[in-house]
C-alpha positions in Angstrom: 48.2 14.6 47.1 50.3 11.3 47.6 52.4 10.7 44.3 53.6 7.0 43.2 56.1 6.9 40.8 55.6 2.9 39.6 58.5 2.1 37.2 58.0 -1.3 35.2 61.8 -2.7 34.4 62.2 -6.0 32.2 65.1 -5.8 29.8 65.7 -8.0 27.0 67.1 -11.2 28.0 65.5 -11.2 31.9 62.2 -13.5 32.5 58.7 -11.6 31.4 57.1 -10.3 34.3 53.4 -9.3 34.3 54.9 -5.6 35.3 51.4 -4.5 33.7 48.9 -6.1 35.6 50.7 -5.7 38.9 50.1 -2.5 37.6 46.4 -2.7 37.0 46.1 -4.1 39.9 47.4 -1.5 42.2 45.3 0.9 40.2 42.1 -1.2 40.5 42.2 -0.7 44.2 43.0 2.7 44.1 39.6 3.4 42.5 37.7 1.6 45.1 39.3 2.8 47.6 37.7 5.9 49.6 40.9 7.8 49.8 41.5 7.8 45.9 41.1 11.4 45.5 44.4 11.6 47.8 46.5 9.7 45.6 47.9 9.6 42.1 49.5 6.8 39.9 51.9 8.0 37.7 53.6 4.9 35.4 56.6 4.6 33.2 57.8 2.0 31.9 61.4 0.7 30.1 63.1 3.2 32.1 66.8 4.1 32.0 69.1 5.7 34.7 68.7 8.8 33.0 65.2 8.3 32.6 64.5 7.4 36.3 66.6 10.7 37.4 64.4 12.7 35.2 61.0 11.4 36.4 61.9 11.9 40.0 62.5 15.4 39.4 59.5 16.0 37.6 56.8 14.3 39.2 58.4 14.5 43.0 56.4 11.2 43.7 56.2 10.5 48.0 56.3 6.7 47.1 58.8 5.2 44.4 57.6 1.5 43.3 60.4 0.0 41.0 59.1 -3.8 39.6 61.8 -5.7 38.3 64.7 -7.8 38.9 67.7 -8.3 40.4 70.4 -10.8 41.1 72.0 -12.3 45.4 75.3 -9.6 43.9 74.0 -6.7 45.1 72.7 -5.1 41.9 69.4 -3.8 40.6 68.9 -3.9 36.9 67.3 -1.2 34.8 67.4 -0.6 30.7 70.4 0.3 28.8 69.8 2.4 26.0 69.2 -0.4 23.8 66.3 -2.2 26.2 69.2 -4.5 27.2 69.8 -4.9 30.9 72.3 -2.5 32.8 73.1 -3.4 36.6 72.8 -1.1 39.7 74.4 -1.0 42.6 71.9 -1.5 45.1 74.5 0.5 47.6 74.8 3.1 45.1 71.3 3.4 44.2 70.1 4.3 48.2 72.8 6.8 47.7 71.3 8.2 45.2 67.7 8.4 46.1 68.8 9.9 50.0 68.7 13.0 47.8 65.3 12.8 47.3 64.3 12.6 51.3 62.4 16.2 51.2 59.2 14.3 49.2 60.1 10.7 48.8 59.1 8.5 51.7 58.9 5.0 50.8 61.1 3.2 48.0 59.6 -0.2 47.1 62.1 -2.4 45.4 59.3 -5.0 43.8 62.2 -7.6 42.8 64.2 -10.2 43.6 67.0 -10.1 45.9 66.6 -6.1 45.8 67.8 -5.9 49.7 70.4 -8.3 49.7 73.3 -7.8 50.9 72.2 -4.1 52.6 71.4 -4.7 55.8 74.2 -2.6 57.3 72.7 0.9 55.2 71.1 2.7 58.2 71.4 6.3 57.3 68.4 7.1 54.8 67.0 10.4 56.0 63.9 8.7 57.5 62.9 7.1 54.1 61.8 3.2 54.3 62.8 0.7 52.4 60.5 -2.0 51.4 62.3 -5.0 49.4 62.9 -8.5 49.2 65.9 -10.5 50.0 65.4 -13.7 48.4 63.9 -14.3 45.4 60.4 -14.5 45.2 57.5 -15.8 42.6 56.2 -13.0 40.8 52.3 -14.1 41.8 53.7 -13.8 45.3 55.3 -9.9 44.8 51.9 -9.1 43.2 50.2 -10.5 46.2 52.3 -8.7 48.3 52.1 -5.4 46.2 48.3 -5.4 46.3 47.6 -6.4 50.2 50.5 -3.3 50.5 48.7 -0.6 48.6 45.2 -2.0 50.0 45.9 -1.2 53.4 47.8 2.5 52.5 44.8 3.2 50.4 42.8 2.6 53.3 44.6 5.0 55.7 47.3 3.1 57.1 50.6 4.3 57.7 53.7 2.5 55.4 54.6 0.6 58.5 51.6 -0.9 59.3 51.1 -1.3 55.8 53.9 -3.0 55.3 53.2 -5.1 58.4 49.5 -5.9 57.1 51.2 -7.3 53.8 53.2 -9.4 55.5 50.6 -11.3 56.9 48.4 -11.7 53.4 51.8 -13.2 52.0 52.3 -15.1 55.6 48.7 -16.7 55.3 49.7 -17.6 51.4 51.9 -20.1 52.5 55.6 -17.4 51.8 58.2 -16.9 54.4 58.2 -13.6 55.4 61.5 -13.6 56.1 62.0 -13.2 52.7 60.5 -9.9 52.4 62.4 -7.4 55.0 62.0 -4.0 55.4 65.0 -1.5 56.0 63.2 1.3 57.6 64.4 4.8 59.0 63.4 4.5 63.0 61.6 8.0 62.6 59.1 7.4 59.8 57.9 3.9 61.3 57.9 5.2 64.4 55.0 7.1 63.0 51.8 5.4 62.4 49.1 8.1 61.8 46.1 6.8 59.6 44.1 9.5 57.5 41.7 11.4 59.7 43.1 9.5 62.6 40.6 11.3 66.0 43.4 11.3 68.6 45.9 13.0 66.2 43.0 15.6 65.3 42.4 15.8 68.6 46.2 16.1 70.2 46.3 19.4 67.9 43.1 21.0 68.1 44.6 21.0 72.3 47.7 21.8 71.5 48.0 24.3 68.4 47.1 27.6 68.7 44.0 28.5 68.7 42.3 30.1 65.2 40.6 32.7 67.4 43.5 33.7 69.2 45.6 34.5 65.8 41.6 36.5 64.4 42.3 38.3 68.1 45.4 39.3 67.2 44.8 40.5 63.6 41.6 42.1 64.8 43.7 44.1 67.3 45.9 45.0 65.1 43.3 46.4 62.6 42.1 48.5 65.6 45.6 49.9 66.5 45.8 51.0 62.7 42.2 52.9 62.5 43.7 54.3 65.7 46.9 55.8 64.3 45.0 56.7 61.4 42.6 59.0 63.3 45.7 60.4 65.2 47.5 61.4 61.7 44.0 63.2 60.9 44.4 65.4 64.4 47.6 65.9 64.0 46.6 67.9 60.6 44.1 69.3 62.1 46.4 70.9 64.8 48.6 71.9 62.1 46.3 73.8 60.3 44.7 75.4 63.1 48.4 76.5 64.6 49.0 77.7 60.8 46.2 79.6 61.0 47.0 81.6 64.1 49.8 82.0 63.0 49.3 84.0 60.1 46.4 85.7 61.5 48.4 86.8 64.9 51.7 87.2 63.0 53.7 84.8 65.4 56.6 82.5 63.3 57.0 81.0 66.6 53.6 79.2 66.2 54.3 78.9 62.1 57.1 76.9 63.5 55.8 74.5 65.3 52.8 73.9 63.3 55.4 72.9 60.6 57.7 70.5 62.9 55.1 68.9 64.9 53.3 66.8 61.9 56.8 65.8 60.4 58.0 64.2 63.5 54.4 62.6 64.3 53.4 61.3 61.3 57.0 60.2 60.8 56.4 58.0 63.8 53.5 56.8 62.8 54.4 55.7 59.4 56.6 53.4 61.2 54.1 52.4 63.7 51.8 51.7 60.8 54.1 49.6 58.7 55.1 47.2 62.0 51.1 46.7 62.3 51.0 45.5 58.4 54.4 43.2 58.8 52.7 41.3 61.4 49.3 41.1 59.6 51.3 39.7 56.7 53.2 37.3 58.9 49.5 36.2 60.5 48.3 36.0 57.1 51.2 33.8 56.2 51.0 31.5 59.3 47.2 31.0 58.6 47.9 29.1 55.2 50.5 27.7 57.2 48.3 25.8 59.8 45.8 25.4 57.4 48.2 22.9 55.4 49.2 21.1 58.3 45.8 20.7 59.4 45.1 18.9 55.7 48.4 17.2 55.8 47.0 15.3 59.0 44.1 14.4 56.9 45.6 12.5 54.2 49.0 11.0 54.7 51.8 10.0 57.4 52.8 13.3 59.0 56.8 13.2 60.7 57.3 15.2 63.9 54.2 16.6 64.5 54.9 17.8 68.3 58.0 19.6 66.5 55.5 21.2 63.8 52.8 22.3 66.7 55.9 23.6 68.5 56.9 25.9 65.5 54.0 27.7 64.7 52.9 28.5 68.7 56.4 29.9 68.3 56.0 31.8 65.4 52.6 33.2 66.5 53.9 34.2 69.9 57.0 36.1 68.5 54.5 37.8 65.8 52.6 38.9 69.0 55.3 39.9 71.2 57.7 41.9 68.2 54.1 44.2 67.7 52.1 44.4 71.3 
């Protein structure tokens, strides 16, 4: 599930936006969109500093659309405490949201001037940053906010996205140059579309195969019946050896029928646990593949040759640590 945070900002004292129906909008074409199911709209609106850390640890959103304004200084405003206006360092706000790299993707700075002056920030852990650097009529941001979210609703990766929304604003008559995008090279590098065949495809030969981890398991299951059957002869020895023993008189036998389980059965015990480690560990890379797999499905995946990489590795040293 793909999380937007949309935060509406419009102090007291800054021109009325129609935060709302840009809003509506972007909902509107989530619900007609086939892909709906695979993403949420979570809004909030007169939203502080405070407020904005909060929500960003709570809801963990993969996309964080701010609508507002800002000014050609540098600064993003949000609400003081009193609805009034309180500026934002644009450089210290990209610090601040690099902490949030492990689930946020894509910040989208819906207002004026919101990249200016930021061209030289490079280093953002892969997340892109979609903003403007001029200011820009609010039908236009709302133009460019719906032809954004139409194309990611339909499968498209943020870059090409982004990319498609240029060209609705483009063939509207608005300079695109106005509307840059500082990116991280990785994640735009990237352009994977929701059930997109040749990614399917580039897995299902490269990843390891499910009947080859069932093999493994099932093998394992075998070599446990196995040493289960052994411990059972073992006792059996045992109690036959006890038995001539007592009935022949011989401690020598007694003995031995009393060492040789405790050494066996001690070695099979830790035969036996091995055997359910790396059942676990096969359980545990099942769910494992099974979330990539659905990962591919429904969102921009990063490193995916790395990820197939990882769990062939993983199942291999399962295999080899337990033959």
């Amino acid at each position: 599930m793909q999380k937007i945070l949309f935060i509406k900002i419009n102090p007291i004292g800054t021109k009325n936006l129609y935060l709302d129906a840009e809003e509506k909008e972007i909902e509107e074409i989530r619900k007609k969109s086939t892909n709906r199911d695979h993403y949420e709209l979570e809004s909030k609106g007169a939203v502080t500093i405070e407020e904005l850390h909060e929500h960003l640890e709570e809801y963990k959103p993969t996309i964080l659309h701010i609508s507002g304004h800002g000014n050609n200084e540098g600064v993003l405003y949000f609400h003081d405490d009193e609805n009034y206006k309180k500026e934002v360092s644009i450089h210290r706000f990209c610090r601040f949201i690099k902490n949030y790299n492990q689930h946020l993707s894509c910040i989208f700075l819906n207002a004026c001037f919101s990249l200016s002056g930021i061209h030289n920030i490079t280093d953002m852990n892969n997340q892109a940053i979609i903003g403007m650097n001029n200011e820009i009529p609010n039908d236009t941001a709302i133009i460019f906010s719906k032809a954004f979210y139409t194309s990611l609703f339909g499968g498209k990766s943020i870059a090409d996205s982004f990319d498609s929304a240029i060209g609705v604003v483009g063939l509207d008559g608005f300079g695109d140059e106005n509307i840059p995008c500082l990116k991280g090279d990785a994640l735009l590098e990237i352009k994977v579309e929701a059930n997109n065949p040749e990614i399917l495809a580039k897995v299902d030969a490269n990843l390891v195969p499910e009947e080859n981890i069932e093999l493994a398991k099932n093998k394992r299951k075998k070599r446990k019946t196995s040493y289960y059957f052994m411990i059972g002869f073992v006792v059996i020895v045992s109690l036959f050896l006890v038995g001539i023993s007592i009935y022949t008189k011989q401690n020598t036998l007694y003995s031995i029928a009393g060492v040789l389980p405790l050494g066996l059965v001690k070695w099979i015990k830790e035969k036996l646990d091995g055997i359910d480690d790396s059942l676990t560990l096969l359980k545990m890379l099942e769910n494992e593949i099974a979330q990539f797999l659905e990962s591919l499905k429904v969102s921009q995946v990063q490193g995916i040759d790395e990820k197939i990489t990882q769990l062939n590795e993983q199942f291999w040293k399962i295999v080899e640590v337990n033959r």
